[in-house]
Residue, then its C-alpha position, 0 to 999 in steps of 0.5 A: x065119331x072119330x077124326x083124323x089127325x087133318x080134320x082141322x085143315x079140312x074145317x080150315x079149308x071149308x071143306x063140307x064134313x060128313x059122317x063116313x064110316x065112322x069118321x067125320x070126313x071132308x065130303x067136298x070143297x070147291x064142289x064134286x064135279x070141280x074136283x073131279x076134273x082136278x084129278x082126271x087133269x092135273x093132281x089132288x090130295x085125298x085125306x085116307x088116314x080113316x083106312x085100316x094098316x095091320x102088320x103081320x110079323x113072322x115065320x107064318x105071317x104068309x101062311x096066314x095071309x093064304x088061308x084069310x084071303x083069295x089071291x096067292x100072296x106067296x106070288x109077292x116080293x119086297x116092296x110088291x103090292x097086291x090086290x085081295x079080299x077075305x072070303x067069308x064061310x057063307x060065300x060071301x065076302x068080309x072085306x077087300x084089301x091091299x096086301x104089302x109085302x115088307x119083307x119075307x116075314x113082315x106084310x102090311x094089310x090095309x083094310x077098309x075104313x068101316x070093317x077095321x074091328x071085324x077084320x082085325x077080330x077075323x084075322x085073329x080068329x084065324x091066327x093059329x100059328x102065332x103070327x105077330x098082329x099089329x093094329x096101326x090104323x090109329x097111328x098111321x096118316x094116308x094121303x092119296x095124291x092123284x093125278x097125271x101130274x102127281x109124280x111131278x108135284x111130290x119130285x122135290x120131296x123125295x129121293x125116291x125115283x117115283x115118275x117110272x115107279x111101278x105100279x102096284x109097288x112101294x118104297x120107304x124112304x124119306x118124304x117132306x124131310x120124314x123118315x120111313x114114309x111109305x109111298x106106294x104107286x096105287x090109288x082108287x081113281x084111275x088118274x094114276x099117282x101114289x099113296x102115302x103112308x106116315x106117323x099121323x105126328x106128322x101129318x100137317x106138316x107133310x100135307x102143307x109140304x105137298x100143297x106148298x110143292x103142288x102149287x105149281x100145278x094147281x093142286x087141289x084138296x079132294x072130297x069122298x065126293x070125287x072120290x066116289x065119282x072117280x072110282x065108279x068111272x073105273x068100274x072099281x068096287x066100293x065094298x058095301x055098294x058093290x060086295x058085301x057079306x053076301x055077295x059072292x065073288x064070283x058074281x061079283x067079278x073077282x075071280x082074277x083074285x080068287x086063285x084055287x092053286x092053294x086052300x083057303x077060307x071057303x075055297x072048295x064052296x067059291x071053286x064049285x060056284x066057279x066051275x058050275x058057273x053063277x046065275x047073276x053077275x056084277x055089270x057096268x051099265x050107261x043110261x040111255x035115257x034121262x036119268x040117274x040110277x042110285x044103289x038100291x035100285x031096281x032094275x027089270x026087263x022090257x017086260x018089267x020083271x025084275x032081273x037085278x039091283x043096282x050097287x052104285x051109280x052117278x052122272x060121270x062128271x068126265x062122260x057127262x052120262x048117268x053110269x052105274x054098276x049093278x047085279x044082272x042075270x046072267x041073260x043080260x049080262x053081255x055088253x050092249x044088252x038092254x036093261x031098264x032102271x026103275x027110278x020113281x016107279x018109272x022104266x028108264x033104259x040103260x045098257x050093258x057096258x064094259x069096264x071101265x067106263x073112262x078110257x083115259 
């Protein structure tokens, strides 16, 4: 099992470790709920170095950008950041990913954590025009700071003007007294905030640099547990619960990345499904009864006949109700629809929502 260059802080810092992806992983701290409450309210600091950075060099390196993944990157401009995945051959998808877009011949794709090796032999395989690939995954620290305060915290460590940065944007500079750090405005809960790109050399020093100019707003170290909780609230996909190699894009709601004004990887397939419209779709739901739906759950009709499986799902520390997300026939994929999970064998009833579930 790998670690990441912070694991002993984490171990220092009680955190409870788990196996994720292949990495030992902080799960928790304080507790889920505390955390999550962290983020939604002030600012916390997630450990992401685990996450997959590949740089791609060259006259082609945007062709072969649009000929792997859905959306158009040729739409990017310096310091522009957007949101994609990798259609595989059989209409499913490989992974989904944060396309960087450096300069006119340099981008950064950043890939999840579990499908680093099959990404990079993807990429690879497609690389016909000799596009210069670089795998920095093991050398390259992420934290993710997050939160409505997280501008305010990071401030005094930056030059960079980040309280009006844009987002989906990036800029390098200097951060924590580090050169070339890359600091872009995303993240994976909704609370807003940036995350930070860096040489894992440095990557105590610039974790104790933030906790030391975060301590006036209660900053706080934040688990996969929050994580989990706080993207599911924004109806975020988790690659693996929510999409995988054989879950269409279609149905699963990606369509707004899925753009047919270029040729890629299964694009005729993925239009045709488009145009004739798909037979199941990936939905939030609430639980109207008492209960909490799990992934792998099956959900039925009034009538208990089996109309689709649930991909993720928790109690929304910010709602305080059991949400999930799950793949509907299309009969009952319209909001207010009644659906019913099956949990120990019995019938509990939900409700088709729109996404995201926390307004903020």
């Amino acid at each position: 099992m790998k670690n990441t260059a912070l694991t002993d802080k984490h171990i220092a810092l009680g955190a409870k470790m788990v196996p994720f992806a292949g990495f030992n992983m902080p799960v928790q701290y304080a507790g889920i709920n505390a955390e999550h409450e962290v983020v939604r309210s002030s600012v916390g600091v997630f450990d992401v170095s685990h996450m997959g950075e590949f740089i791609l060099k060259g006259e082609k390196a945007l062709d072969l950008i649009q000929k792997i993944s859905a959306n158009d990157a040729s739409k990017l401009f310096d310091g522009k950041i957007q949101y994609s995945y990798f259609p595989n051959e059989n209409g499913g998808v490989i992974d989904d990913l944060l396309v960087y877009r450096i300069d006119e011949k340099t981008y950064m794709l950043v890939v999840n954590a579990s499908n680093i090796e099959k990404d990079w032999d993807w990429i690879q395989k497609h690389n016909t025009e000799g596009v210069e690939l670089i795998d920095i995954s093991d050398r390259t620290s992420l934290l993710a700071v997050q939160g409505p305060n997280a501008a305010k915290a990071l401030a005094s460590l930056t030059d960079i003007e980040l309280e009006n940065m844009e987002y989906y944007t990036f800029k390098k500079g200097v951060f924590a007294g580090i050169p070339n750090v890359l600091i872009s405005a995303t993240g994976y809960t909704g609370a807003g905030g940036f995350e930070i790109y860096f040489d894992a050399v440095h990557s105590e020093t610039i974790w104790d640099t933030i906790f030391e100019a975060g301590k006036p707003y209660g900053i706080q170290p934040i688990g996969l547990g929050a994580r989990d909780t706080l993207r599911l609230e924004m109806g975020f996909c988790l690659y693996g619960n929510d999409i995988d190699e054989t879950t269409c894009p279609i149905e699963a709601g990606l369509g707004w990345v899925t753009k047919f004004t270029k040729d890629f990887v299964n694009s005729e397939s993925l239009k045709v499904r488009k145009e004739q419209g798909v037979e199941r779709k990936l939905v939030g739901f609430e639980m109207v009864e008492r209960g909490i739906p799990r992934h792998g759950y099956e959900i039925v009709d009034e009538h208990d006949q089996t109309i689709g499986v649930v991909t993720s799902g928790t109690q929304s520390p910010s709602l305080q109700k059991a949400i999930g997300l799950g793949y509907v026939s299309k009969a009952f994929a319209k909001a207010d629809s009644d659906i019913y999970i099956k949990i120990r064998d019995k019938k509990i009833k939900a409700k088709v929502v729109k996404t995201p579930f926390y307004k903020g």
